[in-house]
N, C-alpha and C positions, 0 to 999 in steps of 0.2 A: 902758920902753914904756908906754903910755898904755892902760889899763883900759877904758878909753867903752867902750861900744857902739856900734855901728856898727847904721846905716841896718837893714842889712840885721836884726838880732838886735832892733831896734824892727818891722819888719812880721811876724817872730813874734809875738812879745807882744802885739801890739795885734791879730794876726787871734784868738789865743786866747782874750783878752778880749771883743772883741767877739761873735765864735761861738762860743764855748762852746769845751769839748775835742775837739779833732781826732782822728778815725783815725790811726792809727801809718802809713798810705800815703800820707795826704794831706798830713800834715807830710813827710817825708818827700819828696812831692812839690815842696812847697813850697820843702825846700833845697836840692835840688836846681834848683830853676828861680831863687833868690836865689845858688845859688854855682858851678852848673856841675858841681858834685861827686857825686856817686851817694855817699847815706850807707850801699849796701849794701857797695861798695867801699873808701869814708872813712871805715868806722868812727872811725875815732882824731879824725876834724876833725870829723863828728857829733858826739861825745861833748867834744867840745871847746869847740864850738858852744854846748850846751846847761850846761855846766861855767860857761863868762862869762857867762850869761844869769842862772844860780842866782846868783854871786857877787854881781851886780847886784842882784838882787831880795831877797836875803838882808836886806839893812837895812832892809828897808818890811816884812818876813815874811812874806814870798809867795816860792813855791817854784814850777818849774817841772817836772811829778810824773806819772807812766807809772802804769799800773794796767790790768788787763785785766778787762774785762763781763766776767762769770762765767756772761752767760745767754748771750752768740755766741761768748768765745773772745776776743775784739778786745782787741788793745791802742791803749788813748786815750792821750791828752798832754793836759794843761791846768795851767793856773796856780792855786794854791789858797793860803788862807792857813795860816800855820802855825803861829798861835796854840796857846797850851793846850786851851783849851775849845773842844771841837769844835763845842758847838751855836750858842755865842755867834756863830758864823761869819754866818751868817743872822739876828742877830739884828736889825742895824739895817735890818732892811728888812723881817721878819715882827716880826708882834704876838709875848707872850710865850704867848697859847693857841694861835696857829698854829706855835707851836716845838714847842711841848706836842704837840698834835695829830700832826706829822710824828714826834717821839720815838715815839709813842704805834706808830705805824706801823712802823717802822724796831725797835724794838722785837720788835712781833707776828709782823714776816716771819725777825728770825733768831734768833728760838726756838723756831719749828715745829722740831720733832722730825726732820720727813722730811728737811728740808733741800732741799724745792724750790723757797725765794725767794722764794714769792710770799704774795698775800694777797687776797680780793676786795676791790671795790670797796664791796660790803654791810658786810661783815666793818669793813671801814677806817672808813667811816662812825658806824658805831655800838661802835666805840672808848670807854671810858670814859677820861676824863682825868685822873682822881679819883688814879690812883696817878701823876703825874707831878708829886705835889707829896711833901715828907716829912712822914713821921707826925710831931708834936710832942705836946710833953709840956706838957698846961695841969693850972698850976699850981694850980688851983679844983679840981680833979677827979683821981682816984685814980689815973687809970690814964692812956694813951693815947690819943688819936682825930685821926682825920685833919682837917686844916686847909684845906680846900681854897677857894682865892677864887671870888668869886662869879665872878669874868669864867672861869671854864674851864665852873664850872656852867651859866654862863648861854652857851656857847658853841653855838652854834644847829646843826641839821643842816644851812640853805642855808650858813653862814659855814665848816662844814667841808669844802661842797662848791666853794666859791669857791678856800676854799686847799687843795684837792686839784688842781684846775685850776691854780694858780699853782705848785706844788709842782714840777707836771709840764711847765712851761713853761720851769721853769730850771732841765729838767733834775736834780734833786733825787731823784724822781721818776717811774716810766713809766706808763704806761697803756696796756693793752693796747686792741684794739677790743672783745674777747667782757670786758671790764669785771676783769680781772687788774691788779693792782699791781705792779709790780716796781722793786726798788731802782735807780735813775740813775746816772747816771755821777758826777756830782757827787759821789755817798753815797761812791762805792767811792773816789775819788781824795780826799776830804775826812776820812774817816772812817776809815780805818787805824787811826789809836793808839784810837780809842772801841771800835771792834771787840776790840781786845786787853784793854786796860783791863775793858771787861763780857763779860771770857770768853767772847768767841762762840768756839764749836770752830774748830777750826784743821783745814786741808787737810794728809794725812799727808804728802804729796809735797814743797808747796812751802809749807806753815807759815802760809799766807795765811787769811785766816776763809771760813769752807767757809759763805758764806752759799746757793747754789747747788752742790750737790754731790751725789754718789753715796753710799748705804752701803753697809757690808758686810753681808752675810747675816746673819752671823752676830747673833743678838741680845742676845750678850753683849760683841760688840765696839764700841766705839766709833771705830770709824776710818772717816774720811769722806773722798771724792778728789774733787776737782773734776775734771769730764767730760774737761777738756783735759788733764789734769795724767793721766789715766788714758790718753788716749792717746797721751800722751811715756811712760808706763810700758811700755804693752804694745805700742811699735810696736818697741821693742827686740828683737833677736834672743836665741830662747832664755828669756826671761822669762816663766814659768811663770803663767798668768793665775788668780793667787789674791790675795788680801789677805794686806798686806806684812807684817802684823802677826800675824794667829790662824790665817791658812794657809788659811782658806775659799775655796772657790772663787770667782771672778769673774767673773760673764757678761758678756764684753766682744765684739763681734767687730772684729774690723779689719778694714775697707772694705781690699776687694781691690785696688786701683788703688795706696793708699798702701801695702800689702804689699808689692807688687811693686817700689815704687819704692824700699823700707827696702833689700830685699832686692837691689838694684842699687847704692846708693848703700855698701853695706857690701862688694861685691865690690874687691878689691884692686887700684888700675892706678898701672901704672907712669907715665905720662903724667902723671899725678894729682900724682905725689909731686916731678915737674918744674914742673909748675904752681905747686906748693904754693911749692916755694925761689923760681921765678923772684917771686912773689908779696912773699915774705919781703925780697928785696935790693928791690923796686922799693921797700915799705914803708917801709925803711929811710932811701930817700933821697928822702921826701915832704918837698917844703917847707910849713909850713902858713904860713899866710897869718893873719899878724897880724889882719888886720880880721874875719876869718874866723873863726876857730878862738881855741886859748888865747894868753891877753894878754903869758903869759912863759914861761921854762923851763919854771918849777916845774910851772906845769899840762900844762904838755905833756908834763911826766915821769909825771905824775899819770895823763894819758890811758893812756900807754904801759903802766903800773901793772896799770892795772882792764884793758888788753886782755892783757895777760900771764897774768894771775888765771884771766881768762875761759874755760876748756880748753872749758866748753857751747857756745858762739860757735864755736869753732875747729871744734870738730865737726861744728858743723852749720853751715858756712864754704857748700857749695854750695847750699843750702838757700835760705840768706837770699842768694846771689846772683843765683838763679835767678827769685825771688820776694819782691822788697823789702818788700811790705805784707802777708804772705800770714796765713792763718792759722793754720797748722800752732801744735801746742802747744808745739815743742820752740822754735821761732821768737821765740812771745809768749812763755815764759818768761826767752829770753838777751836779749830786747830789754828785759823790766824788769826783769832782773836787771842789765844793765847801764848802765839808769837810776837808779837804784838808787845804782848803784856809782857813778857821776858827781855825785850830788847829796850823797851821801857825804863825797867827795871835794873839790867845795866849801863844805862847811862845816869841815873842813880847813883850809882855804886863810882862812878867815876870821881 
């Protein structure tokens, strides 16, 4: 069978690029209105979908890559490269002091202590740049000092405020109106392996860097949960609201409306478990659709694989039928989890 891309797998990629990253509803809506198919339903030819697209994109180094805001919950889609160097990503288009500068930024907001994301626009401004160069060693003189080029010194407050503006225009970036910084979508979907690599603390739940997060009481714990990732914790039945780690207490409440619905959705029906088989045999004998979905067997054994894996997905099966885009945390978690698992999986296939 022939690998192309089809038409349709081309007005992905080029809405992406063009617009930036998309809401996890609006794509979403979008394959639905190019295939006919409900990817809340198609999981297997969604992930399929998005499986030929990585293949494709794999040899230029551009990834097709799911990440969720840490500040609304949302999970995005967009195309990013997948270079080593995460900064050099931006590099052919910012100067090497406006790289400096955004480091400089990107830096300040995740290694605030509190872990609430942000930074002012004061604060960011008057940034020194002085350490985003290395110390070197001159050999005239005994000891150490820093090396710094004139072009970061001589980097003006209007020219920091130009590329605070640009920063935030592609998305890089946010800006609040009462004058907040907060990291972009771009940062979160580009910037993964930089976050691991410079040790930003990691989310106890889902291991992701707690740039946006909750702590514990306790102030000898260091266990930090992202807001959503706390409420896939305590919307469980029976889960004791303390820190998972040193047992402190956790002030959480759960909005009564999702109580109730935890609490319906965990009630036992028979009807449910009819639903479920008739579900399993229709599954079974889905044709996908070569232009569609994956190019051969392999990947479609592939899809089958990562939904087999998936027991989070399965559980929360009415969830993501009820509410294709929604933002429930257990939702945004199995959607990038098993985005994830599909970009995975074509590089596998590679």
């Amino acid at each position: 069978m022939s690998s192309a891309l089809s038409w349709r797998h081309h007005v992905v990629i080029q809405a992406l690029l063009s617009r930036g990253p998309l809401n996890e509803k609006d794509l979403h809506s979008m394959f639905e209105d190019l295939t006919q198919r409900n990817p809340g339903n198609d999981r297997q030819l969604f992930d399929g979908f998005i499986l030929k697209i990585n293949k494709a994109l794999s040899c230029a180094n551009f990834e097709l890559r799911g990440c969720i805001d840490q500040y609304d919950g949302q999970v995005y889609y967009g195309v990013v490269n997948t270079v080593s160097d995460e900064h050099s990503k931006i590099g052919t288009k910012y100067t090497v002091p406006q790289i400096a500068f955004y480091k400089a930024i990107i830096e300040a907001i995740v290694q605030d202590a509190s872990a609430n994301g942000v930074i002012s626009s004061i604060h960011a401004l008057n940034l020194s740049l002085d350490g985003q160069v290395a110390i070197v060693t001159d050999p005239q003189s005994q000891g150490s000092q820093p090396n710094v080029p004139s072009v970061l010194k001589n980097f003006s407050l209007s020219q920091k405020e130009k590329t605070l503006h640009e920063l935030v225009r592609d998305q890089w970036l946010n800006l609040t109106t009462d004058g907040i910084i907060k990291l972009g979508l771009k940062s979160f979907l580009d910037l993964r392996s930089w976050f691991r690599n410079n040790d930003v603390p990691s989310c106890h739940v889902c291991n992701e860097a707690g740039v946006k997060a909750d702590l514990c009481q306790n102030e000898n714990c260091t266990v930090r949960i992202h807001q959503y990732c706390l409420k896939q914790l305590f919307l469980q039945r029976k889960v004791a609201k303390v820190c998972p780690s040193c047992g402190t207490s956790w002030p959480y409440t759960v909005p009564k409306a999702e109580a109730v619905q935890t609490e319906d959705d965990n009630e036992p029906r028979g009807s449910q478990r009819v639903t479920n088989s008739k579900r399993k045999r229709h599954s079974a004998n889905v044709v996908v659709d070569d232009e569609v979905g994956c190019s051969n067997q392999d990947e479609l054994n592939e899809c089958r694989a990562s939904q087999h894996d998936n027991g989070l997905v399965r559980k929360r099966g009415k969830a993501r039928r009820t509410d294709i885009g929604g933002s429930g945390a257990s939702q945004s978690s199995a959607a990038i989890s098993d985005l994830r698992r599909v970009t995975r999986n074509s590089a596998r296939l590679m």
